[in-house]
C-alpha positions in Angstrom: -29.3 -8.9 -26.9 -30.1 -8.1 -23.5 -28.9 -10.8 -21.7 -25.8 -10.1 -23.5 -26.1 -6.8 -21.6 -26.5 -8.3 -18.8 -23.6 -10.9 -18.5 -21.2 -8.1 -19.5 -22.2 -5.7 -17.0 -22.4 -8.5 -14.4 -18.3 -9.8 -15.1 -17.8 -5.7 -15.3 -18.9 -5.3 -11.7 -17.2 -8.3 -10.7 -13.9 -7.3 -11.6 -14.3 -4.0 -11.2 -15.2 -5.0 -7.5 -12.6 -7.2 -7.0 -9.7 -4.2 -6.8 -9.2 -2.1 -3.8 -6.1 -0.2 -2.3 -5.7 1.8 0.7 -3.0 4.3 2.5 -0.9 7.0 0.7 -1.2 6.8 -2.8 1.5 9.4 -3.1 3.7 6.1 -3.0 2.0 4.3 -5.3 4.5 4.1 -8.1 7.5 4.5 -5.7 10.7 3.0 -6.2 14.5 3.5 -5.2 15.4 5.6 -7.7 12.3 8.2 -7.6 12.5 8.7 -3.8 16.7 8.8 -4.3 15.9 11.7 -6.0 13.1 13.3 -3.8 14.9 12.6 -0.4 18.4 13.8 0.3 20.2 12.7 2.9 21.4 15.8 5.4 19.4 18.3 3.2 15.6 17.3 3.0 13.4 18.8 6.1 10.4 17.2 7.6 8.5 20.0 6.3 9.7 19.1 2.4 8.8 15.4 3.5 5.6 16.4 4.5 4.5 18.3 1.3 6.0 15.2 -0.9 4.2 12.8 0.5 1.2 14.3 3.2 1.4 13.0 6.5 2.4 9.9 7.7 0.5 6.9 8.7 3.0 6.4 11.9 5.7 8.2 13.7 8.5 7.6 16.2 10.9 8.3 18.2 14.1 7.0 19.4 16.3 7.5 22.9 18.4 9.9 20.8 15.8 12.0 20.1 15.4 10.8 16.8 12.3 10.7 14.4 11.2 7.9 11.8 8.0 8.6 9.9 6.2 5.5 7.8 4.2 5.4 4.9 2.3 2.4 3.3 0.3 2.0 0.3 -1.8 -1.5 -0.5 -3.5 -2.5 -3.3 -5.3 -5.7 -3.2 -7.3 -8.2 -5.7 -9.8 -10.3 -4.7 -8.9 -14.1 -5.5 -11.5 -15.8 -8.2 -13.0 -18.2 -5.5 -14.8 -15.3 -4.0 -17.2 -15.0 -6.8 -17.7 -19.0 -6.9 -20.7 -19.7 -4.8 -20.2 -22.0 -1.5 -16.5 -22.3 -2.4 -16.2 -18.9 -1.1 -17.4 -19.8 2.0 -14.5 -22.7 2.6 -11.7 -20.2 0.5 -12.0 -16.5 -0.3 -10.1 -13.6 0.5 -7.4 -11.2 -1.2 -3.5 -10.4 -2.5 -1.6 -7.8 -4.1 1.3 -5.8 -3.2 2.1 -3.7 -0.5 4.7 -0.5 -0.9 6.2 1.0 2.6 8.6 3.6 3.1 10.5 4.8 6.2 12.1 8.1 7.2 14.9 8.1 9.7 15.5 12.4 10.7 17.8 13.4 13.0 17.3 16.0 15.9 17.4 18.7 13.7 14.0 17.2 11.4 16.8 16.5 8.3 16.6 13.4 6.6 19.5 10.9 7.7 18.3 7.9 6.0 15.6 6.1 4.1 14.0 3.2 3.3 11.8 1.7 0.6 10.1 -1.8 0.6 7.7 -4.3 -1.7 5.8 -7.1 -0.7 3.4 -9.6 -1.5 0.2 -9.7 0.7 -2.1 -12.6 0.7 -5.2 -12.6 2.8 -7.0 -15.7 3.3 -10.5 -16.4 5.1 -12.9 -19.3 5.7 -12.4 -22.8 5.9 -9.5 -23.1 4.7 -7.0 -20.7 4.9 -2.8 -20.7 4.0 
């Protein structure tokens, strides 16, 4: 019975250990039509932008005088091979999805336009590596 114990709380940490995610979380769940609905263009201030999603990781500005703020959110699995020892020494590493949005405001901090974006991420390390 207690090895049983064991071996379950050993796969419970491994998988359990094996998640991680970093940046705003506020973006998480995202998409095109949530934000559509959040951001409008030529009405939504900086400050409204601000207290939807916090502050942003980076900001910008054009010649113009133009501002673009960017968001990111990342949340990552770490492949099997890392828990296979000496395998993960020649392949390891992590993938998951990565969320960014972008906030284009004109001079007068309004939103003038907006984008949303998903992709993969695959992180590879040792040996051999994509």
């Amino acid at each position: 019975m207690t090895w049983r114990i064991c071996i379950v709380a050993a796969l419970s940490a491994a998988f359990l250990g094996g998640c991680a995610s970093s940046g705003n979380e506020r973006i998480a769940d995202a998409s095109q039509q949530s934000v559509s609905g959040q951001l409008v263009k030529g009405r939504t201030t900086q400050v409204q932008v601000r207290e939807l999603y916090g502050d942003p990781i980076k900001s910008s500005f054009t010649d113009s005088g133009n501002e673009s703020w960017e968001y990111e959110f990342s949340r990552l699995r770490s492949k099997p091979t890392n828990f296979v020892p000496y395998v993960n020494l020649i392949y390891s590493g992590a993938e998951g999805d990565k969320k960014s949005l972008v906030i284009f405001f004109d001079r007068h901090k309004v939103v003038q336009q907006y984008t949303i974006s998903s992709s993969k991420v695959d992180v590879s390390q040792g040996l051999i590596t994509r």
